[in-house]
N, C-alpha and C positions, 0 to 999 in steps of 0.2 A: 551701350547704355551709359548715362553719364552719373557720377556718382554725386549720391548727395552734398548740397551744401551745407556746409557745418555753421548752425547758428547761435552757437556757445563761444563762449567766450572765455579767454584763462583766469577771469576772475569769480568765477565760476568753479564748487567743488564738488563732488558726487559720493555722498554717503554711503558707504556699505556696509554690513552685508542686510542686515534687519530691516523692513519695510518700516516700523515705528523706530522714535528716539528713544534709546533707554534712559535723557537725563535733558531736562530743558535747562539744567545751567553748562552744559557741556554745549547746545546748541547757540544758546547767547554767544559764549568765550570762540564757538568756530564763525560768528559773525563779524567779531572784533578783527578777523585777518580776511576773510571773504566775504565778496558781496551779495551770494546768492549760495544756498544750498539746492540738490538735489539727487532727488533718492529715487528707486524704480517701484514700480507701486502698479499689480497688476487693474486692469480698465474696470474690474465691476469687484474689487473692494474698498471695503471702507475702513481707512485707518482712525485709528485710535487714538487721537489726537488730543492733548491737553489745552485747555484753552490760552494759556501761553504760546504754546507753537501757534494754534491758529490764531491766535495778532500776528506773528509772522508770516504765515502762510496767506491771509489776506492783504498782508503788505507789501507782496511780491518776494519774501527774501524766502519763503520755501517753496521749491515748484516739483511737481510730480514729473515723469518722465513714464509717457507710457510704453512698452516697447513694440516693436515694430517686427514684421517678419523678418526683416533684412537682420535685425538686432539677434532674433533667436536660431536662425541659417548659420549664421556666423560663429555664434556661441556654439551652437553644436557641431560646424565643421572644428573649428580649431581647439576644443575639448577631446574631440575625438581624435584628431592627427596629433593632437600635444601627447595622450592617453596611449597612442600605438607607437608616440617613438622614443616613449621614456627606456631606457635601460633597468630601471626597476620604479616601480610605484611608491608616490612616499608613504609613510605611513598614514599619516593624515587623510588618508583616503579609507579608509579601511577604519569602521569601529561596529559594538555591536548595541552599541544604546540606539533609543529610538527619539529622539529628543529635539529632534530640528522637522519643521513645514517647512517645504516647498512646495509653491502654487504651479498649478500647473499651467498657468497663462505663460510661465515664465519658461516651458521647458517646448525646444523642436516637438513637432509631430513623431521624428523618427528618435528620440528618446525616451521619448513618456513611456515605452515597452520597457527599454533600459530598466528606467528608474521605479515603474510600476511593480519589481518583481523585488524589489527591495523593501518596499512600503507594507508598513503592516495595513494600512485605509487608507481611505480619502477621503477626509469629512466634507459636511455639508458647504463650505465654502471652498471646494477646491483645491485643499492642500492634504500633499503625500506626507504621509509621516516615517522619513527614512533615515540611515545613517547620518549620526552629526554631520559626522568629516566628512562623507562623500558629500552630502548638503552642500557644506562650507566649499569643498573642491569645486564646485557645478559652478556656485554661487560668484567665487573668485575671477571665474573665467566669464560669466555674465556681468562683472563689473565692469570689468578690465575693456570687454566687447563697447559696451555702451561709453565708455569713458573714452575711449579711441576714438571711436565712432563720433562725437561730439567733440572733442578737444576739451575733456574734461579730466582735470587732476582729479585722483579718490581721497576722500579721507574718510579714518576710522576711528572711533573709539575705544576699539578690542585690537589689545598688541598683540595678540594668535591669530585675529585674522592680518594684520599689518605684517606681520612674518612670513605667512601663508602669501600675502601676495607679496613680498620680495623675491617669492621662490616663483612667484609666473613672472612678476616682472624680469626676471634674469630667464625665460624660457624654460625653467626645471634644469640650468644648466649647473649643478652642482650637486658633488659626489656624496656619498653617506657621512664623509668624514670631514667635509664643511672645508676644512683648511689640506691647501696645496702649496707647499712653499715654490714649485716649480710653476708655477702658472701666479703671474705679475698681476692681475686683475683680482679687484675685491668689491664685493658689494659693501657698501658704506654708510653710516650714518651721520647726517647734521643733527645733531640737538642744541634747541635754542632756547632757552630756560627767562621764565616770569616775567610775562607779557599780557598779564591777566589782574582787572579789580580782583583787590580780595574780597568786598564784595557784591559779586557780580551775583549770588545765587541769590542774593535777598532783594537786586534789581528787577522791579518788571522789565515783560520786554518791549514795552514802550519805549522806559528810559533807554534801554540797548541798543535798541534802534535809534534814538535818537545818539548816542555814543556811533555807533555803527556808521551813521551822514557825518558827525564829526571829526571822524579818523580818516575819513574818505583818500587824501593823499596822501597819508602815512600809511595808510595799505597796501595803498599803490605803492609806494615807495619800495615798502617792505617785499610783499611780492617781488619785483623785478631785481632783488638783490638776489634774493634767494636763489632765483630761477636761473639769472645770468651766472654766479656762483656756479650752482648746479652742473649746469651744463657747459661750461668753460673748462671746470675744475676734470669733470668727466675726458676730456678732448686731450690734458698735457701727460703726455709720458717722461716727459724730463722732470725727475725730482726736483731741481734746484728752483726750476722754474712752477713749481707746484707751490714748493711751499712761499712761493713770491706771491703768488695771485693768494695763496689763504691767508696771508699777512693783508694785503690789498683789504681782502674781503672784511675781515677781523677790525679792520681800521671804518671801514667804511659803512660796515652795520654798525658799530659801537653809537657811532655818528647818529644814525639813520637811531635808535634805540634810544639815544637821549633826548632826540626829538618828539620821541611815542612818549615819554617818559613824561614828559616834559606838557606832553598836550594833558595827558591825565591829571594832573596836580593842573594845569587853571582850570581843569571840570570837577577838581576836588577828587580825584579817584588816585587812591594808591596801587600797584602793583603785586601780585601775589605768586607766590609758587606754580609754575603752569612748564610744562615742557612739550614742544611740538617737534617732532620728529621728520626728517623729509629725509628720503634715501637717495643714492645715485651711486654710481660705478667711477671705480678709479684705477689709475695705470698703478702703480707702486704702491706694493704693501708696505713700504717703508717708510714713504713717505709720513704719513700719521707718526711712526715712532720715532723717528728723527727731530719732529718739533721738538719733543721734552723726553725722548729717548725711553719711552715707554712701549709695550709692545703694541704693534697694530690693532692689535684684538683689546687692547687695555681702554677705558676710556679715560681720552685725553682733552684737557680742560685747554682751549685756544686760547681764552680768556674768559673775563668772568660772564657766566651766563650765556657758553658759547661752547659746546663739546663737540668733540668727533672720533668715531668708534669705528673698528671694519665689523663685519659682520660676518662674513664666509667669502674665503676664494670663489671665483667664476672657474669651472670647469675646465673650459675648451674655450681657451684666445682664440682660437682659429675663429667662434662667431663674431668677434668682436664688437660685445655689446656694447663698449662703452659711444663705436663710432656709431650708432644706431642711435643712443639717448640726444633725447630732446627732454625741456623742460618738461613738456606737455605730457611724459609719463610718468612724472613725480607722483609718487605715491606718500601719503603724510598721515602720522597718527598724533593726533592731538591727548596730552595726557592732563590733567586736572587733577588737585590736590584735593583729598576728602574736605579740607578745611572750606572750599568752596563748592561743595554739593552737601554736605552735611553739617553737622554742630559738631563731627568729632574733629580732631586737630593732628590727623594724623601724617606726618609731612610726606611728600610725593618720592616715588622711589624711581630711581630709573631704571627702568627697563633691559633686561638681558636680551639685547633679541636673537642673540647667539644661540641661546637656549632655546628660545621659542621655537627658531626657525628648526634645530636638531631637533625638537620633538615632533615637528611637523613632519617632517623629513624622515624619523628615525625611530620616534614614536618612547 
């Protein structure tokens, strides 16, 4: 049987975990770096849609993805062999609220017994009403499925779920206690700070979409720095020559940022507080503290409007994720400052995802 062809493209990102947007200026600011959003949305509901999104979604830039048997075989094999050869469950699986639907278009035949026995119902539209976390855990591995499956990067709005999938993207390869000084491999964060109108929340999305054709290769730009970064940075075990290529990068995005910068001011738009997130694996935990002599886990400022943090040791070198990563399983959280979804002027924090991911993990 020949496998399908993948008709996605990496300019292309896949929204999880929620079938609606919780923020139409959060979905504008994730237009301004990709060309197309899409999200999985079981075949016979109807979402909830603000009339903003829909000028998007009839302008081509939001598209449903409906899934496919292959889609939900897959999720439930590899949920279920990931689930039998964990050494222990994180915690994040395990809660006793009732507070997350799952539809059941989206779950195997040979699960809905599973997850049926956790649910206290199943309303009139098809959804189980079960464990947040086990929700989210299901949910993670149904993104993940469909984003492979397509050759689609994910990105989130929710830094709990963006930590939760750090922990599938590394396979559940790491311990209770996050940090192994004996094991050379650390999952890693880019942070790439205010790349966003300040403001964009008070732009229809006409005007963004019109921004959105006029950034067209400066996306492109931006994307293939990031991605080639990514996954270069992933490949070198030699420190010296790590921190050559993050100097390279550093020089080369700055470049590439004053020409974003730069398109803004002749469309008259300023810049605001915004930070997107993109993870990848690295050989040297030391690397990072070596630039400015800070610890690995500390976050270290490359330059301005350009950070980089470890997040948790990888487990077991012996799978060697980093020689497995491709751009193409970039996982990215896009964060927003209240200043630009509301009138409060609350300045944007960064995110611990050290934490996030131990509580995921550890609870």
């Amino acid at each position: 049987m020949t496998e399908e062809i993948n008709s996605f493209a990496s300019r292309s990102i896949l929204y999880y975990p929620t079938l609606e947007f919780q923020s139409e200026t959060w979905v504008k600011a994730s237009l301004l770096f990709w060309d197309k959003i899409y999200r999985i949305v079981p075949a016979n509901y109807n979402t909830k849609d603000s009339d903003e999104i829909k000028i998007a979604i009839s302008n081509g830039f939001i598209e449903d993805i409906e899934l496919t048997d292959k889609d939900l075989r897959q999720t439930a094999d590899k949920f279920e062999s990931f689930c039998n050869q964990l050494q222990f469950s994180p915690a994040g699986f395990d809660s006793s609220t009732y507070e997350v639907r799952l539809h059941t278009d989206k779950i195997d035949e040979r699960l809905k017994s599973y997850f049926k026995q956790f649910s206290v119902d199943t309303d009139s539209q098809g959804f189980l009403k079960i464990p947040e976390k086990l929700a989210n855990g299901y949910m993670f591995y149904l993104s993940d499925t469909v984003s492979k499956r397509r050759n689609i990067a994910k990105l989130t709005d929710n830094p709990d779920m963006y930590a939760a999938m750090i922990y599938f993207d590394g396979d559940g390869n790491f311990d209770e206690l996050l940090f192994d000084d004996k094991n050379p491999e650390t999952y890693t964060n880019l942070m790439i700070e205010r790349l966003i109108p300040k403001d964009i929340r008070s732009l229809s999305m006409d005007i963004v979409i019109n921004l959105h054709k006029e950034l067209e290769s400066e996306k492109r730009e931006f994307r293939k720095l990031v991605n080639e970064f990514s996954e270069k940075l992933s490949k070198i075990e030699d420190e010296a020559t790590a921190i050559i290529e993050i100097e390279y990068f550093k020089k080369t995005f700055l470049e590439s940022k004053l020409t974003w910068q730069e398109k803004f001011k002749s469309l008259k738009q300023e810049t605001e507080d915004s930070l997107l997130y993109a993870g990848l694996p690295m050989f040297a935990t030391t690397t990072i503290a070596s630039l400015h002599g800070n610890d690995a886990y500390d976050l270290t400022e490359l330059s301005k409007g350009l950070l980089l943090s470890g997040v948790a040791t990888i487990a077991l070198v012996g799978k060697e994720l980093r020689k497995k990563w491709t751009a193409k399983k970039s996982n990215y959280y896009l964060e927003i400052g209240r200043q630009l979804t509301s009138t409060e002027t609350t300045e944007i924090r960064v995110q611990n995802m050290t934490n996030r991911l131990n509580e995921f993990v550890n609870d």
